[in-house]
C-alpha positions as semicolon CSV with decimal commas, in nm:
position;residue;x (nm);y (nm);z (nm)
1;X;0,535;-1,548;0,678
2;X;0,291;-1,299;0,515
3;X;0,271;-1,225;0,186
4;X;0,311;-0,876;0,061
5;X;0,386;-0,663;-0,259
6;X;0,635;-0,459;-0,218
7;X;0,616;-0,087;-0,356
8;X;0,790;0,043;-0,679
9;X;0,976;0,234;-0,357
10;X;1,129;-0,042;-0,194
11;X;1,458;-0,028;-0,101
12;X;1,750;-0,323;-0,092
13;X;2,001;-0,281;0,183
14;X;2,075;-0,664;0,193
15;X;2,069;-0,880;-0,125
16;X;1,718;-1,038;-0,111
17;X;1,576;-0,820;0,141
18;X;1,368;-0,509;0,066
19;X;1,258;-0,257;0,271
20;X;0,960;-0,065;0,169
21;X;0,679;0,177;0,383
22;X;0,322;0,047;0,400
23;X;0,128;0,250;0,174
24;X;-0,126;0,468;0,355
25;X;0,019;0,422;0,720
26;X;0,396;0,527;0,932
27;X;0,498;0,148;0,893
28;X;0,741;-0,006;0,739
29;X;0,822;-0,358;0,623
30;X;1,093;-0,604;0,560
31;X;1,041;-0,841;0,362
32;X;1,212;-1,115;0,155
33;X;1,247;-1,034;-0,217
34;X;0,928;-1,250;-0,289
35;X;0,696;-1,031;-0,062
36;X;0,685;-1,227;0,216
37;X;0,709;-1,031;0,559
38;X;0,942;-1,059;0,799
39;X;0,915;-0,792;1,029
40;X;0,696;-0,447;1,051
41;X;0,913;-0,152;1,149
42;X;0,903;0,171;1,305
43;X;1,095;0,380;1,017
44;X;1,365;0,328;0,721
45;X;1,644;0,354;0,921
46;X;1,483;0,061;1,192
47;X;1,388;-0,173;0,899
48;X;1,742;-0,091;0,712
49;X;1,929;-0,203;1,086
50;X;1,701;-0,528;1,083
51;X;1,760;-0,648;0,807
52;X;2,138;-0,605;0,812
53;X;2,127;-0,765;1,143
54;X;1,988;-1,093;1,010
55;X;2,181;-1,102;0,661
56;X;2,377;-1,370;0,761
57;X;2,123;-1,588;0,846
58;X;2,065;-1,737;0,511
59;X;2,154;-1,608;0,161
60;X;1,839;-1,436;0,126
61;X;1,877;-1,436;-0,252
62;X;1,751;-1,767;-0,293
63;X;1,375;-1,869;-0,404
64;X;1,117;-1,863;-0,042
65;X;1,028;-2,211;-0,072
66;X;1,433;-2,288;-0,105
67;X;1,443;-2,131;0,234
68;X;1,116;-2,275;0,396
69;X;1,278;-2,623;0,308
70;X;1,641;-2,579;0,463
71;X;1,661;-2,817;0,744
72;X;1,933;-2,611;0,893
73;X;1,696;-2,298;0,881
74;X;1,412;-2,444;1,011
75;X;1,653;-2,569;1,317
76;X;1,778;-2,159;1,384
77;X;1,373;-1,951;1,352
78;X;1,420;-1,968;1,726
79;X;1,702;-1,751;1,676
80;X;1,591;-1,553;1,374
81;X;1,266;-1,483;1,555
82;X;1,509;-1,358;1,876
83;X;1,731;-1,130;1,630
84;X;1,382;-0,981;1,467
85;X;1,141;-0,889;1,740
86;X;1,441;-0,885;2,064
87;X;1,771;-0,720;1,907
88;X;1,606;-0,520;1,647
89;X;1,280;-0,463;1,820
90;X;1,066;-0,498;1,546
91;X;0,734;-0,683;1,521
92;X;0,702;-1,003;1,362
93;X;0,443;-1,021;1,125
94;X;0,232;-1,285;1,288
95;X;0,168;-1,090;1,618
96;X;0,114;-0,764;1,421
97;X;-0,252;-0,621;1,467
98;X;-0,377;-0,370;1,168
């Protein structure tokens, strides 16, 4: 994951999850509450429907390095990766080119 600083204009449509636009450019992230990146999106409305789609994935609320270290997370990124950049066809943050 990448870190990033959310904006004062970020937006919460999951507990733990924000959802903010890139400042300067049409992009827009998810991201966990801590500013790490989890996906780049095409609008609001695509970065709202990702991160609703992987809310039950793990109780986002919790501290990033709580999450890192879950053994049962670390078994399911396959998955999380799938839901992020297959279902919601967003861009994962690690094969995103500025």
């Amino acid at each position: 994951m990448i870190s990033t600083r959310p904006t004062a204009g970020a937006t919460e449509p999951v507990p733990g999850l924000l959802v903010y636009q890139t400042p300067g450019r049409d992009e827009w992230r998810l991201t966990h509450h801590s500013g790490y990146a989890l996906a780049y999106c095409r609008n609001q409305q695509h970065a709202e429907t990702t991160a609703r789609l992987i809310a039950d994935f793990t109780d986002w609320t919790r501290h990033a390095a709580d999450i890192r270290g879950d053994e049962e997370v670390a078994g399911c990124l396959d998955q999380l990766r799938f839901l992020i950049s297959y279902e919601a066809s967003a861009i994962l943050p690690e094969h995103h080119t500025a």
